[in-house]
Backbone bond lengths (Angstrom), bond angles and torsions (degrees), N, CA, C in turn:
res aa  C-N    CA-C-N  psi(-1)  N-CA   C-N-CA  omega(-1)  CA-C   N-CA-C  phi
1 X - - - 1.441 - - 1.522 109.64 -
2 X 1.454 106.65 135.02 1.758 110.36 173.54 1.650 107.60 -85.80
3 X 1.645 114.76 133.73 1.239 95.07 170.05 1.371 103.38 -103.51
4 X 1.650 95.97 178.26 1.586 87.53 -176.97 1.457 120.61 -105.45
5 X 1.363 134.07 131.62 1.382 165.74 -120.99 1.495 83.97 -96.49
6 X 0.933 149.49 -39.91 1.658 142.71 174.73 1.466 90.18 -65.51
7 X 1.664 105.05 138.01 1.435 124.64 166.76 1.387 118.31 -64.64
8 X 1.092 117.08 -61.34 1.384 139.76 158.70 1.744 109.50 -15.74
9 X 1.700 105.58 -70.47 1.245 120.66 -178.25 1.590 110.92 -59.67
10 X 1.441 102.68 -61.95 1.880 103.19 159.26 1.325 138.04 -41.89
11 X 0.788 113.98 -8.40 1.565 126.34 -157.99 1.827 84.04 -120.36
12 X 1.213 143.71 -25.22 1.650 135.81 -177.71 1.108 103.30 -99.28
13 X 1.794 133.57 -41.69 1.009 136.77 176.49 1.562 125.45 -56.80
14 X 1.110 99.05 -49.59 1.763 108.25 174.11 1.806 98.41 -75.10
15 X 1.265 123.49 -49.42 1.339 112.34 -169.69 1.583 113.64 -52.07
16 X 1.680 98.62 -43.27 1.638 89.27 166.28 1.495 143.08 -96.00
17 X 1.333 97.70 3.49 1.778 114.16 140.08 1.496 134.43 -57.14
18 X 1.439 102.92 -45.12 1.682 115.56 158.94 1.794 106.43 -51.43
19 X 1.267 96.00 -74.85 1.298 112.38 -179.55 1.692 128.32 -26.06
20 X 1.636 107.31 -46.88 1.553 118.39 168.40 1.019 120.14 -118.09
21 X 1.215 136.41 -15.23 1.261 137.89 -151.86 2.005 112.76 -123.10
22 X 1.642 102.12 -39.07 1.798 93.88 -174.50 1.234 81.39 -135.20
23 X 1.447 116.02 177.39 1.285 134.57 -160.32 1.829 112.70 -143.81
24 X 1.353 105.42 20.44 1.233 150.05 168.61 1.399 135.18 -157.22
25 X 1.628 137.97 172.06 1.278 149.42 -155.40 1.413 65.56 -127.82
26 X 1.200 173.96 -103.66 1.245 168.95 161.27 1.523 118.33 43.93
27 X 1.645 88.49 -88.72 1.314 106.47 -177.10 1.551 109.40 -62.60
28 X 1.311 117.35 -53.57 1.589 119.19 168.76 1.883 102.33 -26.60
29 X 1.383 123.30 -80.15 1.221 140.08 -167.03 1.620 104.41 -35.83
30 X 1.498 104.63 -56.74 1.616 110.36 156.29 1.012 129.93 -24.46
31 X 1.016 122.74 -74.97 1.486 132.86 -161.98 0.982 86.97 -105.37
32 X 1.360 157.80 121.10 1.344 176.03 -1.30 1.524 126.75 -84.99
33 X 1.918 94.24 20.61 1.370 99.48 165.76 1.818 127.59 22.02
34 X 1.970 80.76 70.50 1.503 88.39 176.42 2.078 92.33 -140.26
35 X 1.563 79.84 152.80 1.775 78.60 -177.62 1.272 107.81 -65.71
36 X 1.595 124.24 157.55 1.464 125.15 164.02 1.605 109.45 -82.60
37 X 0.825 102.43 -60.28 1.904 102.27 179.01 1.437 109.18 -34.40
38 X 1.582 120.69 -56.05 1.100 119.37 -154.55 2.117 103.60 -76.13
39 X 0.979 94.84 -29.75 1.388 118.08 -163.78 1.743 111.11 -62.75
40 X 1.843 93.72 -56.26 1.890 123.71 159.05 1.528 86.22 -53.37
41 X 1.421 138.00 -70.94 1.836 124.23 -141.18 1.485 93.16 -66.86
42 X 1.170 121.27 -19.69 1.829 112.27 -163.42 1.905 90.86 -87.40
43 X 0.868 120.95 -55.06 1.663 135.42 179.19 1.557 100.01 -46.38
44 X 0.869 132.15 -55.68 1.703 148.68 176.86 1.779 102.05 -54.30
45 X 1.305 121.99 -61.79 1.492 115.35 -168.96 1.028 98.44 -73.33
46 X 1.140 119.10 -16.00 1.569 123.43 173.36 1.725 136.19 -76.29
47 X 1.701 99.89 -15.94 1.580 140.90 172.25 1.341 108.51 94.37
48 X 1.535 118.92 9.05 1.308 105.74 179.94 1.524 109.62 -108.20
49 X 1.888 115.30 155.41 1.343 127.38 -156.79 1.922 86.08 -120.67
50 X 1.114 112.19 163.49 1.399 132.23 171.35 1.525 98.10 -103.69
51 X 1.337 114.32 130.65 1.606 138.70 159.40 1.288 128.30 -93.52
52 X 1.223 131.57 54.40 1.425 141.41 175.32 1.816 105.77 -10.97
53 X 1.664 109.66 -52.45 1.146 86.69 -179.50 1.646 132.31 -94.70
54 X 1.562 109.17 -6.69 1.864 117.96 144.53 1.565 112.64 -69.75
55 X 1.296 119.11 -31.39 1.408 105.68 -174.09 1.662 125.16 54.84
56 X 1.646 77.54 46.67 1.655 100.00 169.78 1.599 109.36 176.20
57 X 1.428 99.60 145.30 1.390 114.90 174.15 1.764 119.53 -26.60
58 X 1.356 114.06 149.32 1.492 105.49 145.90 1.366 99.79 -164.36
């Protein structure tokens, strides 16, 4: 899967992947074989943090 390169757009796409689809930033990363670090640093310059216990961006 391509994500999309707008922060904005990244930041809705994964949130609603978390949201229906994995039940972790983990498992997501897994199965769509994408790095977590790199994925968190793009979300971060962007101002958003990961919540382990919402299990989604904000």
């Amino acid at each position: 899967m391509t994500l999309p390169q707008d922060p904005m757009m990244l930041f809705s796409v994964i949130n609603m992947k978390l949201r229906d689809q994995y039940p972790s930033l983990d498992a997501l990363c897994d199965d769509l074989d994408i790095d977590r670090k790199t994925l968190e640093e793009k979300l971060q310059a962007a101002g958003f943090e990961y919540s382990e216990t919402h299990n989604k961006f904000w």
